[in-house]
N, CA, C and O of each residue as an XYZ file, in Angstrom:
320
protein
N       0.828     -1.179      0.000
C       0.000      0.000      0.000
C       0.876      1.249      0.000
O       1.626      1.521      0.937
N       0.720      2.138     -1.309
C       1.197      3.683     -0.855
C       1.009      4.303     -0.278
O      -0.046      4.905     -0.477
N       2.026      4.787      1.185
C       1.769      5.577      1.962
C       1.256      6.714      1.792
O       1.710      7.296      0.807
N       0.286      7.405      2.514
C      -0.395      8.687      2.031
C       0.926      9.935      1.808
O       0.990     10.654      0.811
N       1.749      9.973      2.779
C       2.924     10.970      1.774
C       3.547     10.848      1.098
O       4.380     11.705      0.802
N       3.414      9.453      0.395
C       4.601      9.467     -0.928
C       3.991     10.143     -2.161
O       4.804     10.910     -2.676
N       3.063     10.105     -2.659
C       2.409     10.849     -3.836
C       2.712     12.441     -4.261
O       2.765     12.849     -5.422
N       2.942     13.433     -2.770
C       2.360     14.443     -2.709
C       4.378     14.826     -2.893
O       4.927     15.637     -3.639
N       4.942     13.945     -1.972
C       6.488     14.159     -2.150
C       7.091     14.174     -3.301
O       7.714     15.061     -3.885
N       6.705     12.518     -3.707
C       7.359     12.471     -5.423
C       6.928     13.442     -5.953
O       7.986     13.944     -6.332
N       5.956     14.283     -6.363
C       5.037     14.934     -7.395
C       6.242     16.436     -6.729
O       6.669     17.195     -7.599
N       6.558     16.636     -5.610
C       7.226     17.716     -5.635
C       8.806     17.508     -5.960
O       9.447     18.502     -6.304
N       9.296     16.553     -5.887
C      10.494     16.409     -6.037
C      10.900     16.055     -7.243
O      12.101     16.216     -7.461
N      10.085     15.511     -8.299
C      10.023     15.953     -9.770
C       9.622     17.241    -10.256
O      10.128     17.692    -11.283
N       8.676     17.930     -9.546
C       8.932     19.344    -10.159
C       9.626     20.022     -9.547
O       9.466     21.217     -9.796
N      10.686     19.693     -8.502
C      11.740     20.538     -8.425
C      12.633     20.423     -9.359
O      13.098     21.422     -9.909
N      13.053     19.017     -9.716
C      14.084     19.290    -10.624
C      13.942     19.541    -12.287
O      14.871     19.825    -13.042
N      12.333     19.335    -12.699
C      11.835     20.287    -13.411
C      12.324     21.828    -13.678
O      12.866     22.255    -14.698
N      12.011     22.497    -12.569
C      11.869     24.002    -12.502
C      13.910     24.096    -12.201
O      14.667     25.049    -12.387
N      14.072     23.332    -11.926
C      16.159     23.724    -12.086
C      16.500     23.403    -13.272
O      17.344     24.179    -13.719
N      16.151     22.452    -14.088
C      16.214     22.267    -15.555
C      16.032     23.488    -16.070
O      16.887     24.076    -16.731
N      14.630     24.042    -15.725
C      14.121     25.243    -16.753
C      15.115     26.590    -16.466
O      15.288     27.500    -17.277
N      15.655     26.508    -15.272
C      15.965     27.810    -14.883
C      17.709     27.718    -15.368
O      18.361     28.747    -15.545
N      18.254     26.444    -15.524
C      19.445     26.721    -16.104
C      19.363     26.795    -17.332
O      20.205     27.391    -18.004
N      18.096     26.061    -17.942
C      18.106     25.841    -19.495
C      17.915     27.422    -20.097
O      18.093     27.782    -21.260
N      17.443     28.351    -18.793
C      17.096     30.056    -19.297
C      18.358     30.249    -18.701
O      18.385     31.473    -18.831
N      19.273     30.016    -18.226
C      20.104     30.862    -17.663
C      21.735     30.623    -18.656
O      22.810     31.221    -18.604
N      21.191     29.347    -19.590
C      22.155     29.130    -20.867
C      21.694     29.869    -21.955
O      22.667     30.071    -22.682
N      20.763     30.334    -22.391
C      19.833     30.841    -23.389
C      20.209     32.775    -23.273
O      20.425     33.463    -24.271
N      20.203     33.312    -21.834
C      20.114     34.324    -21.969
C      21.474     35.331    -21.415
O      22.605     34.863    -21.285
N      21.183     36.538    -21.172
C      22.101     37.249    -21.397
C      22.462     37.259    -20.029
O      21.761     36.756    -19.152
N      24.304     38.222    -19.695
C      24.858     37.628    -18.650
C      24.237     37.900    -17.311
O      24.218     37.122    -16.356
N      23.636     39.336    -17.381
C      22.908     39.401    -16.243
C      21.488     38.502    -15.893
O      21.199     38.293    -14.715
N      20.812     38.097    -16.765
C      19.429     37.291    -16.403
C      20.262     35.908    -15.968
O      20.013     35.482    -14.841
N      21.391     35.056    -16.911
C      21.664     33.775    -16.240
C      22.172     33.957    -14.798
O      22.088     33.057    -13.962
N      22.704     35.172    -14.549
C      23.348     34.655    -13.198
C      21.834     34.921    -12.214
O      21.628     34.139    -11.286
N      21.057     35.799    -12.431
C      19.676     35.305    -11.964
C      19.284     34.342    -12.169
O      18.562     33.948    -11.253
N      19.410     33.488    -13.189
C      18.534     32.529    -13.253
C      19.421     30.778    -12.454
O      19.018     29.852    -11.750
N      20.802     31.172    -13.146
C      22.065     30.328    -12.115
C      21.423     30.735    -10.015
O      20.956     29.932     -9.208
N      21.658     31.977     -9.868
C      21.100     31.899     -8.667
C      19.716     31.400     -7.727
O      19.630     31.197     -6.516
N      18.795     31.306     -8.707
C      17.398     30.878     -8.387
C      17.598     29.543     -8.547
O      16.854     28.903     -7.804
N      18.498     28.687     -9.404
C      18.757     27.332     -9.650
C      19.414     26.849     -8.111
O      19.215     25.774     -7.545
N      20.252     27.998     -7.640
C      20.825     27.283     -6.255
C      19.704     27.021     -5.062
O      19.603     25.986     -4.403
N      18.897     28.196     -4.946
C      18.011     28.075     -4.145
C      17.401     26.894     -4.095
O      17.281     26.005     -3.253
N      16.886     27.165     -5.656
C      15.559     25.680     -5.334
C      16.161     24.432     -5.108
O      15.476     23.439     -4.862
N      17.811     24.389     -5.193
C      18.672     22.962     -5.483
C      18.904     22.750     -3.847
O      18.881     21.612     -3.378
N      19.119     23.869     -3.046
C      19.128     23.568     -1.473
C      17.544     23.341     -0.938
O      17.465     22.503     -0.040
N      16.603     23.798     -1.245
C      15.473     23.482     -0.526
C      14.799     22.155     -1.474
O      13.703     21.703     -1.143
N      15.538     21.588     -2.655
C      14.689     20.741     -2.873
C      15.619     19.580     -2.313
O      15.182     18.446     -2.506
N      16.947     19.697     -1.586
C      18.075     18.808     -1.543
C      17.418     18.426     -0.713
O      17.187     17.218     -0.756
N      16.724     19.320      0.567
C      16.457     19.021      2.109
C      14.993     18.279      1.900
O      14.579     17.650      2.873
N      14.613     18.291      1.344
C      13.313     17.986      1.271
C      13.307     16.665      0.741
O      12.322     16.012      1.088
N      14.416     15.870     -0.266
C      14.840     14.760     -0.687
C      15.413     14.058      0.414
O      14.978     12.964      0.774
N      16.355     14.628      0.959
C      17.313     13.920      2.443
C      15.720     13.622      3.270
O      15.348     12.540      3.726
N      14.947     14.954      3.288
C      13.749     14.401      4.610
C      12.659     13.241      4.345
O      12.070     12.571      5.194
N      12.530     13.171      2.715
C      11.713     12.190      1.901
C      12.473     10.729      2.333
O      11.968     10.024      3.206
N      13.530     10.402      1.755
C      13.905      9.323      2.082
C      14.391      9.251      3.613
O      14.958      8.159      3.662
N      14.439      9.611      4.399
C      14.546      9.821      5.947
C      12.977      9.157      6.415
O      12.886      8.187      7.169
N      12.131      9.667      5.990
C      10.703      9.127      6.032
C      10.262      7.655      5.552
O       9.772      6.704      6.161
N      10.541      7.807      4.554
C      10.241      6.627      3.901
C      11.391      5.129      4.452
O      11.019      3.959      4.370
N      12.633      5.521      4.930
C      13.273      4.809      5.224
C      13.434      4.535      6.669
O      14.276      3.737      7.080
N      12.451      5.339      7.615
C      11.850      4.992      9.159
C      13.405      4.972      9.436
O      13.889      3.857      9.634
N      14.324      6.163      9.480
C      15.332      6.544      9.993
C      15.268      8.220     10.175
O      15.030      9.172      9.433
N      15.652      8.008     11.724
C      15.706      9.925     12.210
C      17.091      9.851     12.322
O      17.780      8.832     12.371
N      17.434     10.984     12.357
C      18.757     11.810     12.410
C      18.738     12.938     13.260
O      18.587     14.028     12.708
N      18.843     12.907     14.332
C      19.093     14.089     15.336
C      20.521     14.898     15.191
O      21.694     14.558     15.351
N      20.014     15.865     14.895
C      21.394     16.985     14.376
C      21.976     16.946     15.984
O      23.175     17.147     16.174
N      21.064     16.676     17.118
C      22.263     17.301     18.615
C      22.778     16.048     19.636
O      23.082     16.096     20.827
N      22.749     14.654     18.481
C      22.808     13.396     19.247
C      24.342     13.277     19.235
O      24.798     12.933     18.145
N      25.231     13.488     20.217
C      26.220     12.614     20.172
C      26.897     11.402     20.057
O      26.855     10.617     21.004
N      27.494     11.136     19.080
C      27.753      9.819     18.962
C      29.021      9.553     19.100
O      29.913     10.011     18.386
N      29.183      8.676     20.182
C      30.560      8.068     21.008
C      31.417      6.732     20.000
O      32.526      6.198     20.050
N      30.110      6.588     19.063
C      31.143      5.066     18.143
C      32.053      6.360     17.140
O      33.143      5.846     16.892
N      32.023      7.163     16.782
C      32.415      8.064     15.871
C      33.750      8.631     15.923
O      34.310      9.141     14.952
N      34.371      8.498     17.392
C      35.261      9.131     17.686
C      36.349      8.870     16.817
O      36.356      7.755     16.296
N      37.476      9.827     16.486
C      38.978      9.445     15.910
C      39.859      8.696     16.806
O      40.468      7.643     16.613
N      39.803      9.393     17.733
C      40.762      8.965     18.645
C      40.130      8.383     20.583
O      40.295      8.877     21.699
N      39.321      6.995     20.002
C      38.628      6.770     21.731
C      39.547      6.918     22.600
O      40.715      7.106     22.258
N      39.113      6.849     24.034
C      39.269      6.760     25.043
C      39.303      5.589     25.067
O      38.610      4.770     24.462
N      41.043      5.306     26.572
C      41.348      4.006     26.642
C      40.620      3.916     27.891
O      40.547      2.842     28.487
């Protein structure tokens, strides 16, 4: 059974990389000042659609990630 948020995720995470296609495909097409607008709007949507991919499969893969968990197996150099 498809979970009720996978539909609504995929459907955004293909038109994110939709709308970065379009915005480099205008930002190859046009002149130097509109591409680096359009290069810059490509970064944006490429960080908020990155996080939103990391949080999709984070979901779907029933794994959390606490940004303030310390983890003691990680160390370089343990304690003897």
């Amino acid at each position: 059974m498809v979970k009720k948020y996978l539909l609504p995720d995929l459907i955004q995470i293909v038109l994110g990389v939709l709308v970065m296609v379009l915005l480099l495909f205008l930002g190859a097409i046009s002149r130097p000042v509109v591409a680096l607008l359009c290069f810059l709007g490509t970064a944006v949507v490429y960080h908020t659609w990155f996080n939103h991919l990391i949080r999709f499969i984070q979901r779907v893969s029933n794994v959390e990630l606490d940004p303030d968990e310390d983890d003691e197996d990680d160390d370089i150099f343990p304690s003897a």
